[in-house]
ZAMARGU-4260 file (C-alpha; in steps of 0.2 Angstrom, whole numbers, plus 5000, padded with zeros to 4 digits):
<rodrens>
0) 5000/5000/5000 | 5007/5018/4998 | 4998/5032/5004 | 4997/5050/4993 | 4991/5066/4996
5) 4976/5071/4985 | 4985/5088/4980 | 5001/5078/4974 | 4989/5065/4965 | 4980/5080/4954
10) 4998/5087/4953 | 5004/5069/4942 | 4988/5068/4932 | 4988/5087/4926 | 5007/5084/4923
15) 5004/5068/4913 | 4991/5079/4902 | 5002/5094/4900 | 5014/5082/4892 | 5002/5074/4879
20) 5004/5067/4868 | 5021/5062/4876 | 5024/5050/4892 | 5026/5063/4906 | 5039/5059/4920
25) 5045/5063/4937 | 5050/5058/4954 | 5037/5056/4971 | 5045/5058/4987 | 5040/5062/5007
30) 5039/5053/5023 | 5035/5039/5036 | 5026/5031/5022 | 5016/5045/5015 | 5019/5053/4998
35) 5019/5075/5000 | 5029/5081/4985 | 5031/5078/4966 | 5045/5084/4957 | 5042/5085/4936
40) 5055/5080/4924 | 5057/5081/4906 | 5056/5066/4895 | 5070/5067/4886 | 5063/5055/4874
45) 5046/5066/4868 | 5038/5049/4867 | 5024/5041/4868 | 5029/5027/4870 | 5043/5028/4882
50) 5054/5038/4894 | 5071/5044/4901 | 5074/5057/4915 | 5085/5072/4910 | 5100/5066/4922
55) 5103/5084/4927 | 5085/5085/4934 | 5085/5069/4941 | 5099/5073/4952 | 5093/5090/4956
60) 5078/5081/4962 | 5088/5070/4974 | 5097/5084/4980 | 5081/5093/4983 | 5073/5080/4992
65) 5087/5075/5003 | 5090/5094/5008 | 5071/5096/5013 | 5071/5078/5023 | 5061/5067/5012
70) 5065/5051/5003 | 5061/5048/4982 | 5046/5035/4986 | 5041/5032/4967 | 5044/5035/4951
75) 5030/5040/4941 | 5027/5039/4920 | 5012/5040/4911 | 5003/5032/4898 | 4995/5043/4884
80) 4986/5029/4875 | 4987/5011/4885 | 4981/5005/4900 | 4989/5007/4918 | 5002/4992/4919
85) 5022/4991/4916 | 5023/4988/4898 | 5039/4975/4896 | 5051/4989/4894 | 5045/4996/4913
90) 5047/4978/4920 | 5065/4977/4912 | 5070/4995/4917 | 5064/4995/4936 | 5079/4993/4943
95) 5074/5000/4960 | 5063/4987/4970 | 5061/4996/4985 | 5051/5012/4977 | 5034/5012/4968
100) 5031/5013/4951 | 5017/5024/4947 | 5007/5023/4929 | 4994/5036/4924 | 4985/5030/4908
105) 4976/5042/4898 | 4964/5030/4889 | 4948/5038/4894 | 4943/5055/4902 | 4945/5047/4918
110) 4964/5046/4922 | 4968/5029/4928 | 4980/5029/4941 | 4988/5013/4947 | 5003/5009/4958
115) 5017/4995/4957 | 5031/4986/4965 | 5043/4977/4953 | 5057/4966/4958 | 5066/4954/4948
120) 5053/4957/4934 | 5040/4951/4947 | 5027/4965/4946 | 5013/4966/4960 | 4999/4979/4960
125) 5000/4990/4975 | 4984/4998/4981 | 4985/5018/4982 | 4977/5026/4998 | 4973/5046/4996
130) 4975/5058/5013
</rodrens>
């Protein structure tokens, strides 16, 4: 289970729209299990079908974060036109087991969001709480 704040939840779906029709990306990060900020990053790919962080903001993310006291929880991409699960490329590329992995599909009006822990290409759902 991971637990998000509703304001940081709107913040990744209006990101992930901005960015269409491109996958939007970025970092989640907070505290004591509860996820408080969002940082965006550029897709340096402009894809739709896949992503890379701009290494630059990457590491100004995890500087950030570490300076105001919070950890990088999960990683977050989105999905302009297919449903919310790691495509094969995600599976293979989720190198971090002990984050979330966060997929907002754009398939319908509705924004799909849907959490996920990977490890060793094992992939289990993770339910998402808001607070």
């Amino acid at each position: 289970m991971i637990l998000i704040k509703q304001s940081v939840l709107d913040q990744i779906v209006a990101h992930a729209r901005l960015e269409l029709p491109n996958e939007a990306c970025g970092y989640l990060a907070g505290n004591d299990g509860v996820i408080t900020f969002s940082y965006q990053l550029t897709n340096l790919d402009h894809s739709p079908e896949h992503f890379s962080f701009d290494p630059s903001e990457q590491f100004q993310a995890v500087k950030d974060a570490r300076n105001k006291g919070l950890q990088i929880m999960a990683n977050y991409h989105s999905h302009p036109q297919t449903p919310a699960r790691p495509s094969e490329e995600d599976i293979r590329l989720a190198y971090d087991a002990e984050i979330s992995y966060i997929i907002i599909s754009l398939v319908s009006d509705q924004a799909d969001v849907r959490s996920f822990k990977i490890k060793d290409s094992i992939v289990e759902k993770e339910e998402i709480v808001i607070v």
